[in-house]
C-alpha atoms as one frame of an Amber mdcrd trajectory, in Angstrom:
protein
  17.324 -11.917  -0.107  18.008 -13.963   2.650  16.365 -13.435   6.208  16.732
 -15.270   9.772  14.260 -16.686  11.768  14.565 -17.645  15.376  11.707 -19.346
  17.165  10.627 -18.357  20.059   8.137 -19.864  22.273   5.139 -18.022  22.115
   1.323 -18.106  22.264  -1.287 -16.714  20.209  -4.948 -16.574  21.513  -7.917
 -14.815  19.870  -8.567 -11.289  20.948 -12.737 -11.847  22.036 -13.087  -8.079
  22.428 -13.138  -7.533  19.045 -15.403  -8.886  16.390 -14.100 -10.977  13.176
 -15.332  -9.383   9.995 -15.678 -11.214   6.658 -15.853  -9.473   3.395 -16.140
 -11.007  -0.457 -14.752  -9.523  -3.442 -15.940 -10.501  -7.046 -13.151 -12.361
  -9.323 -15.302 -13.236 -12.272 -13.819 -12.065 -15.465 -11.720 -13.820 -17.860
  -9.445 -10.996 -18.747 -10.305  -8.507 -15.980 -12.047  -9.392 -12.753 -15.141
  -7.694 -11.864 -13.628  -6.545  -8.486 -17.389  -5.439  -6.875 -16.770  -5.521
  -3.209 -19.530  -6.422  -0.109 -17.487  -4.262   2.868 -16.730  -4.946   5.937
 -20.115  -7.347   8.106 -19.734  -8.591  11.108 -22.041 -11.664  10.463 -21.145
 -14.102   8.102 -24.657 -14.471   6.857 -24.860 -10.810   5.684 -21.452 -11.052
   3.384 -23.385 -14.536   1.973 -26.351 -12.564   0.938 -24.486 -10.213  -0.977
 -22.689 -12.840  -2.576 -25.793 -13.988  -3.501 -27.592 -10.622  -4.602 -24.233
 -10.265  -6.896 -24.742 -13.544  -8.288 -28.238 -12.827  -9.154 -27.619  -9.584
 -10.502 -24.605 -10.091 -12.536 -24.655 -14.237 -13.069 -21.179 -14.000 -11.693
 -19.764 -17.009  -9.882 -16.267 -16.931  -8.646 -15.848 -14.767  -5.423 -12.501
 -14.563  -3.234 -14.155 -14.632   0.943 -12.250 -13.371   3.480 -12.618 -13.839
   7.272 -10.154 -11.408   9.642  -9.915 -11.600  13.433  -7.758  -9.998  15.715
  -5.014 -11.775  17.657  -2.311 -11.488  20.274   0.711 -12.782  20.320   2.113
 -13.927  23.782   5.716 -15.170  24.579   5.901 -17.729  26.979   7.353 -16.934
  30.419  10.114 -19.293  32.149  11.388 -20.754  28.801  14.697 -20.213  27.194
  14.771 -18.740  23.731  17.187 -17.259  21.213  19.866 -19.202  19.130  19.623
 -22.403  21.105  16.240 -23.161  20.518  17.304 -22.662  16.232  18.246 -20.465
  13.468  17.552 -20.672   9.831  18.859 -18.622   7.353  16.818 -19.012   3.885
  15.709 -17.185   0.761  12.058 -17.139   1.021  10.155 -16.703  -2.089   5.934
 -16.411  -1.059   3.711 -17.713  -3.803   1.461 -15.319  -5.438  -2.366 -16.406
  -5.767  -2.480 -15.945  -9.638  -5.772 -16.604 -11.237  -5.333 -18.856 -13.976
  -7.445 -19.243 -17.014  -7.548 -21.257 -20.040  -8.992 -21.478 -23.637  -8.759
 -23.106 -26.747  -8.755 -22.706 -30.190 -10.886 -24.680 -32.356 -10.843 -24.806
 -36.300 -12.782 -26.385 -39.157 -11.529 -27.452 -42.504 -11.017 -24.198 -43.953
  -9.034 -22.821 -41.164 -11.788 -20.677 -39.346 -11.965 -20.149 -35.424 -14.556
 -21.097 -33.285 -15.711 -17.903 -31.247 -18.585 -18.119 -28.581 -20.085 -14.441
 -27.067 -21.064 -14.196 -23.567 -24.815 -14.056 -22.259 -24.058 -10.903 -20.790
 -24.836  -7.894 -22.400 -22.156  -5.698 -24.763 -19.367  -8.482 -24.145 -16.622
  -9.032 -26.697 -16.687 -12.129 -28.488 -14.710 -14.925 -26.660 -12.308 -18.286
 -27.490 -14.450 -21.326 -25.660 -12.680 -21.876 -22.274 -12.840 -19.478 -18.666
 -11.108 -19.950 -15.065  -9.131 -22.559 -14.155 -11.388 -23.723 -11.333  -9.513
 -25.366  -7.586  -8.285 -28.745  -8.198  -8.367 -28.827 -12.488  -5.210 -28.437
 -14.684  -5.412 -25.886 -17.710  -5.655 -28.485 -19.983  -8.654 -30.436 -17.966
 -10.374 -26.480 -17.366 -10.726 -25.976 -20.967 -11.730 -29.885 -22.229 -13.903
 -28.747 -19.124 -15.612 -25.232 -20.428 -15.681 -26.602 -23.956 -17.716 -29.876
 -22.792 -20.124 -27.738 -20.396 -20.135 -24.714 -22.754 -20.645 -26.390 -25.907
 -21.702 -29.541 -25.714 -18.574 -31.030 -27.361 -16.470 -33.848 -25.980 -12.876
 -34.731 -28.241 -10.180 -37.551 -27.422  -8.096 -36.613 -24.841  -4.987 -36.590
 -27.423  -6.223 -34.323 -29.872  -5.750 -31.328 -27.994  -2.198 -29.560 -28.073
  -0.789 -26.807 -26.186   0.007 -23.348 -27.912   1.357 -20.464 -25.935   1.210
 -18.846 -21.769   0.945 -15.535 -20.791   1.404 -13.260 -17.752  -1.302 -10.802
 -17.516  -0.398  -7.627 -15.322  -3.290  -6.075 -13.982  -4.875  -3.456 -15.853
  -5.986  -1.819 -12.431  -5.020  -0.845  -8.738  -6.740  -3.145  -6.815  -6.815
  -6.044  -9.226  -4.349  -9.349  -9.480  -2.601 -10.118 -11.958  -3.197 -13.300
 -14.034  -2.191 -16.208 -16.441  -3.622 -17.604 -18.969  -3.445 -20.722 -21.377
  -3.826 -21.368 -25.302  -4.624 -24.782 -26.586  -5.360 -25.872 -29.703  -8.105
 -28.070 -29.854  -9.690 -30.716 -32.147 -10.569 -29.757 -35.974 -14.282 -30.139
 -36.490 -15.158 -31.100 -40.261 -18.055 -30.776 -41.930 -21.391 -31.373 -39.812
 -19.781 -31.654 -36.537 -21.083 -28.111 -35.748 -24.564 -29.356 -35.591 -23.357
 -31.054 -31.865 -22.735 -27.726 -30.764 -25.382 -27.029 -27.700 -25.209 -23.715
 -25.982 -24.647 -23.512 -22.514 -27.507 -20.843 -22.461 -26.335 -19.457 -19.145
 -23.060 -18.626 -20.121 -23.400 -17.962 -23.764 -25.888 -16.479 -26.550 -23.626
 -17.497 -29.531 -21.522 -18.677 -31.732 -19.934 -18.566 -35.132 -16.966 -18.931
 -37.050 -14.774 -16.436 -38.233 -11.300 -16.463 -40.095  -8.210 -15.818 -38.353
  -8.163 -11.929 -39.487 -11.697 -10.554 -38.928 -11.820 -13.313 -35.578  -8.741
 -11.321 -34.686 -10.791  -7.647 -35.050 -13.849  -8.874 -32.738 -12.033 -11.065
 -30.082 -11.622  -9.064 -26.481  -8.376  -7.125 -27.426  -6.430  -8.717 -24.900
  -6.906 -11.866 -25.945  -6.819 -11.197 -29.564  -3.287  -9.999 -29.226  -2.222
 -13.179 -27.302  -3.706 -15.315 -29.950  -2.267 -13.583 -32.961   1.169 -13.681
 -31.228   0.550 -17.087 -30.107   0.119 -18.103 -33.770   2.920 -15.846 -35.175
   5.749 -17.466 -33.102   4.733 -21.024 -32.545   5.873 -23.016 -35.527   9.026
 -20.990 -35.297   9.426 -21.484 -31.483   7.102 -25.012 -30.557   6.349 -25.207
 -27.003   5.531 -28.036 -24.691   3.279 -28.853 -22.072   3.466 -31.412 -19.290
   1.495 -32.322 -16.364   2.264 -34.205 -13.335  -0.398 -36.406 -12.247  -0.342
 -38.541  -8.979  -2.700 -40.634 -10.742  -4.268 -40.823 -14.475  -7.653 -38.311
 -14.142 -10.032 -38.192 -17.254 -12.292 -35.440 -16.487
């Protein structure tokens, strides 16, 4: 689709008459967000302490703020406009704000996962990784999770990527999502003992092979996996960053 723009001189001031509002909205979930919403508060403070209460309540981090105000838009008197002052004609594509996450999947010697289960209660067990947090690659999120989450810090080259997938939202409401598979490092026999629980986040772990680790995994994420590992070795996939400078997280 292509569209024209024409700029205009014009002014846009702050209507004082009416007050901002800021509301937050849960994102936490690495499959779903939580999607708990404060309303509408005129005071910035007030949105904060729900935030907080939330936090508190649920040990949920990741919230998306939002501050409105109200606005006018003014064109500016005794100045040409139109065509002269520029046209562009463009396709404009607008970004979407995906949330990204990423996780891993760790083996030992006789080809069992790693799976970790959330502190919260009735959770689904879980691969070792979460959101991809402002700033981080996949790839640094996950060394990232598995370092805080875990205890466990590998060589930066042992870790390879495995599969991406779209996730449509499940829900009116919610966004919809991407997520990452790595494979990480194999841990042999006694590296599990320098596996330290991020007690906040997690209440367990234990290793599982590929079939019954398939049966407890969160569905959605057990269907990526075993799809992920059904069609790689036929179809190998690559991944690539672009760094402005080497980071070692």
């Amino acid at each position: 689709m292509s569209r024209v723009f024409r700029f205009e001189p014009y002014t846009i001031t702050q209507d004082e008459a009416v007050c901002p509002e800021y509301t937050a909205e849960c994102v936490a979930g690495d499959e779903e967000e939580c999607g708990a919403h404060s309303g509408r508060f005129v005071d910035r403070g007030a949105v904060e302490g729900w935030m907080f209460e939330h936090s508190r309540d649920t040990g949920h981090r990741p919230f998306r703020r939002t501050f409105t105000d109200y606005a006018d838009v003014d064109q500016d008197q005794g100045q040409e406009h139109g065509r002269d002052h520029g046209e562009r004609v463009a396709g404009v594509t607008v970004a979407h704000g995906f949330p990204v996450t990423a996780y891993v999947l760790i083996m030992d010697r006789l080809g069992r996962m790693l799976l970790v289960h959330p502190a919260k209660a009735g959770g689904p067990w879980h691969l070792p990784g979460g959101i991809v947090e402002p700033g981080e690659s996949p790839l640094d999120a996950v060394r990232r999770e598995v370092r805080e989450e875990l205890g466990l810090t590998f060589d930066t080259h042992s870790w390879q990527f495995l599969a991406v997938e779209w996730l449509e939202a499940t829900r009116a409401g919610r966004r919809d999502r991407l997520s990452f598979l790595f494979t990480g490092p194999r841990l042999y026999s006694g590296d599990d003992v320098r596996i330290v629980l991020q007690r906040e986040e997690l209440d367990a772990w234990r290793w599982e092979y590929t079939g019954s680790a398939l049966e407890i995994l969160h569905p959605r994420l057990s269907a990526r996996v075993a799809r992920a590992l059904r069609t790689h070795r036929a179809h190998p996939a690559s991944y690539l960053e672009a760094r402005t400078e080497e980071a070692t997280p």
